[in-house]
MARDO-707839 format. One record per atom (N, C-alpha, C): atom name; x, y, z. Coordinates in steps of 0.02 Angstrom, whole numbers, padded with zeros to 5 digits, always signed. Example, Ala and Ser with C-alpha at 12.3 -4.5 7.8 and 13.67 -1.06 7.14 Angstrom:
+----+--------+--------+--------+
: at :      x :      y :      z :
+----+--------+--------+--------+
:  N : +00660 : -00284 : +00390 :
: CA : +00615 : -00225 : +00390 :
:  C : +00660 : -00165 : +00390 :
:  N : +00642 : -00112 : +00354 :
: CA : +00684 : -00053 : +00357 :
:  C : +00645 : +00002 : +00394 :
+----+--------+--------+--------+
% end
This chain:
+----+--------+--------+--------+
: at :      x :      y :      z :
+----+--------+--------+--------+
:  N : -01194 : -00252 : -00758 :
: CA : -01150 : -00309 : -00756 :
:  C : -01181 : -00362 : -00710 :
:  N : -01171 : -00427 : -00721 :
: CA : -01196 : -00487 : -00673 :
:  C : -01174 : -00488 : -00623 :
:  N : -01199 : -00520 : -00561 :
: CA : -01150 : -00570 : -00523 :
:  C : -01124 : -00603 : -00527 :
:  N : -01069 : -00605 : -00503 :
: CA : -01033 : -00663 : -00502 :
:  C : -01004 : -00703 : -00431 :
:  N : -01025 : -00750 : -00438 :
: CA : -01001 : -00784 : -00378 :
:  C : -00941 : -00837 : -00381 :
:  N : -00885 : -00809 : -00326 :
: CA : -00835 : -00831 : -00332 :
:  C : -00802 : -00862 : -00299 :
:  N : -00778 : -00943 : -00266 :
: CA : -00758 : -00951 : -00225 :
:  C : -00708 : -00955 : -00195 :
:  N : -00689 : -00955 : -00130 :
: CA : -00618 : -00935 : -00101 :
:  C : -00600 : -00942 : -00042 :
:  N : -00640 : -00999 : -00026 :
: CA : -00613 : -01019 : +00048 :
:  C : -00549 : -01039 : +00061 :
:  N : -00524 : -01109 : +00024 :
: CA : -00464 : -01134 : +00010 :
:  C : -00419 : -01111 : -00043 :
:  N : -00363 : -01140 : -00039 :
: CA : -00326 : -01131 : -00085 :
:  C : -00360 : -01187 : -00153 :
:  N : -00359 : -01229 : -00152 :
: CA : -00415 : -01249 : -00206 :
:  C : -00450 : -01209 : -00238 :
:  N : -00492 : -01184 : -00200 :
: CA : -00551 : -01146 : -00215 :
:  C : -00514 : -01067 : -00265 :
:  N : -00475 : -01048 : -00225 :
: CA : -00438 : -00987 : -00263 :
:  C : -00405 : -01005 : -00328 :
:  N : -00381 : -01057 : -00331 :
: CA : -00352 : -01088 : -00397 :
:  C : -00400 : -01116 : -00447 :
:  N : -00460 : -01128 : -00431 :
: CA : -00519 : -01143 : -00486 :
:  C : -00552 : -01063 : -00499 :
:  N : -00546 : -01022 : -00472 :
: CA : -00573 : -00966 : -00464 :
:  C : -00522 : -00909 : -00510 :
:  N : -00470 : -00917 : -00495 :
: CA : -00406 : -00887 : -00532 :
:  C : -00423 : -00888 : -00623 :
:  N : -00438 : -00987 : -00624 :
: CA : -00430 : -01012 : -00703 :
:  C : -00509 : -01008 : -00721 :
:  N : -00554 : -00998 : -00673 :
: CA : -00604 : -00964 : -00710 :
:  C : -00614 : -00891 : -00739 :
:  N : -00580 : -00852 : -00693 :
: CA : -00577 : -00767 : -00709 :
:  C : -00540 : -00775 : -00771 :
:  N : -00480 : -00820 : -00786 :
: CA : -00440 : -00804 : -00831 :
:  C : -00475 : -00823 : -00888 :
:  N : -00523 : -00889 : -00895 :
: CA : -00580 : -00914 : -00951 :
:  C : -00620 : -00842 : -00964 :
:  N : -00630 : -00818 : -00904 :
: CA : -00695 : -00788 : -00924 :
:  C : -00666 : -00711 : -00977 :
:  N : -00608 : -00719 : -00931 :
: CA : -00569 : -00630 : -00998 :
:  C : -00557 : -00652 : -01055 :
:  N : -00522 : -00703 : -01062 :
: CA : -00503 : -00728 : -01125 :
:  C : -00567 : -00729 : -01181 :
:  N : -00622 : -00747 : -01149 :
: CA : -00696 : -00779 : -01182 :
:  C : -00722 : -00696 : -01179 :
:  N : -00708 : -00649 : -01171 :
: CA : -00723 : -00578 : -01159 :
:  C : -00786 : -00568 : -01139 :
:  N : -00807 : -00604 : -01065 :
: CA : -00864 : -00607 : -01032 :
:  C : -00835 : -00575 : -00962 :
:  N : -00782 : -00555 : -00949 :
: CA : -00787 : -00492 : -00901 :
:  C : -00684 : -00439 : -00923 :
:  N : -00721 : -00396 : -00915 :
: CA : -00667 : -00339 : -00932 :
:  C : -00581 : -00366 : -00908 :
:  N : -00522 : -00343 : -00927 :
: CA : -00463 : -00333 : -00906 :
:  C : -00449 : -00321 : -00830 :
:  N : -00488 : -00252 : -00822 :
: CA : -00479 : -00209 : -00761 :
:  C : -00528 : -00255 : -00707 :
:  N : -00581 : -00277 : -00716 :
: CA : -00607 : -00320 : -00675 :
:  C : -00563 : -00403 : -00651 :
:  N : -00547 : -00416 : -00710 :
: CA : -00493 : -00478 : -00699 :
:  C : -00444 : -00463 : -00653 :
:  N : -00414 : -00397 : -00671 :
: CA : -00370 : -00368 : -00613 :
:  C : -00359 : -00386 : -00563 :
:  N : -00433 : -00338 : -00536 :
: CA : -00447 : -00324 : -00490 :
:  C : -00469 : -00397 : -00441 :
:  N : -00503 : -00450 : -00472 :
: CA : -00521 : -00529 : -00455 :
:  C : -00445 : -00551 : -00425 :
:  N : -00416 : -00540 : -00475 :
: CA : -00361 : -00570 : -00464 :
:  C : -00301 : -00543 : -00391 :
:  N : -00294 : -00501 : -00392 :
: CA : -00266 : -00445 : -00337 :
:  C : -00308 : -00480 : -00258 :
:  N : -00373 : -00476 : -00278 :
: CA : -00408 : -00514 : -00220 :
:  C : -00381 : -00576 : -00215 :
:  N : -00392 : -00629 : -00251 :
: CA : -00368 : -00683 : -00243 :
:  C : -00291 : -00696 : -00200 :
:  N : -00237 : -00665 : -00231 :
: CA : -00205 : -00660 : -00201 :
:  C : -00203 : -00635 : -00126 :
:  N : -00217 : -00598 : -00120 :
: CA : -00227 : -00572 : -00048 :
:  C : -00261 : -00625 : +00012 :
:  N : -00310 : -00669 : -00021 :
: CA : -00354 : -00718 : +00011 :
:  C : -00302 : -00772 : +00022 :
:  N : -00262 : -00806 : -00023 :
: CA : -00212 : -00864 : -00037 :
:  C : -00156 : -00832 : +00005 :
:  N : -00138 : -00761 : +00019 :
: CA : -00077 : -00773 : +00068 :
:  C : -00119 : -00772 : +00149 :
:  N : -00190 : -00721 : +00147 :
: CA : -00193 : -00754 : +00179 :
:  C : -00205 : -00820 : +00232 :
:  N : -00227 : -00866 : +00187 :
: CA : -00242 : -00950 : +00185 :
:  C : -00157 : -00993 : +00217 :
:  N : -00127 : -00952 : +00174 :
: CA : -00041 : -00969 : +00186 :
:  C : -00021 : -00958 : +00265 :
:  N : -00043 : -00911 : +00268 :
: CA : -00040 : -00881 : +00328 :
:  C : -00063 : -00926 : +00401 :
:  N : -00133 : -00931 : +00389 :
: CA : -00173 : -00959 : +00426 :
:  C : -00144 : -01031 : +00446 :
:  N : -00124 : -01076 : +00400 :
: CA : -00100 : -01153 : +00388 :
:  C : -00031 : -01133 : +00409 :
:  N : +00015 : -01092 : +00397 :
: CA : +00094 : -01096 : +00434 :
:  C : +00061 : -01094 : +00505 :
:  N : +00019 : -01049 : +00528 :
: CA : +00003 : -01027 : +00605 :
:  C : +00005 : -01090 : +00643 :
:  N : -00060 : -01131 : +00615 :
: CA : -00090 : -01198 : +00634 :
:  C : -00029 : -01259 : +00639 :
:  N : +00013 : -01263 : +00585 :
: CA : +00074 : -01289 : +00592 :
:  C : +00123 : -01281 : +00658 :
:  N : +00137 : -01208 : +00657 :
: CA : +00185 : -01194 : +00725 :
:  C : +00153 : -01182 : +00779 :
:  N : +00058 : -01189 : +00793 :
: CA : +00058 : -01226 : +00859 :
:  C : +00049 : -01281 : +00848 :
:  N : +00045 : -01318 : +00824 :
: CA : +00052 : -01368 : +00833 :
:  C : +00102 : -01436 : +00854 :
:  N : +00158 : -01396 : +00833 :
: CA : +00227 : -01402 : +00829 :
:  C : +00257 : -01382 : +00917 :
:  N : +00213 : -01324 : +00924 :
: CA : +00213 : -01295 : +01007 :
:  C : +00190 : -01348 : +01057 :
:  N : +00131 : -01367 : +01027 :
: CA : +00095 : -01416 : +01077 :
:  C : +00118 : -01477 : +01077 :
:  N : +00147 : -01503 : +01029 :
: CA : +00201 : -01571 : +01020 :
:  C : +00258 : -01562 : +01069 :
:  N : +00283 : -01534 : +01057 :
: CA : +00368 : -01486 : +01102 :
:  C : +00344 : -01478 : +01180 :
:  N : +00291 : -01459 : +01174 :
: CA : +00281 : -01447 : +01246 :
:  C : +00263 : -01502 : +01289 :
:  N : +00227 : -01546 : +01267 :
: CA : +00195 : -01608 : +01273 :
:  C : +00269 : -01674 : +01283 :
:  N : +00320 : -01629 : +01270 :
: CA : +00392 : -01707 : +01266 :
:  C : +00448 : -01666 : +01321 :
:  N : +00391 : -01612 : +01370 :
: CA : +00455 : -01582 : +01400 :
:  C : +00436 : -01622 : +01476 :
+----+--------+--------+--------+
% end
């Protein structure tokens, strides 16, 4: 099987990456169970991206608040 290189820094990036895995099953250039499995990752990367950006939000929100006391 090839490489494949996939990107996934951002949420962008996971969402071009998502609708490529899904091109590429449909076009039957990589298996079901591999799409899966792409996909399961992806997710996991996007919550935690979600994650990361709420964090950055509520300090930020800390350092505002704290900054008006």
């Amino acid at each position: 099987m090839a490489h494949i290189r996939l990107k996934t820094g951002t949420a962008t990036e996971v969402r071009r990456t998502l609708s490529r895995v899904m091109n590429m099953t449909v076009n039957g250039e990589i298996d079901n169970k591999t799409a899966n499995t792409i996909i399961l990752g992806c997710n996991a990367v996007l919550s935690a991206i979600r994650t990361d950006d709420q964090q950055k939000k509520i300090d930020e929100l800390e350092r505002i608040l704290s900054q008006t006391r």
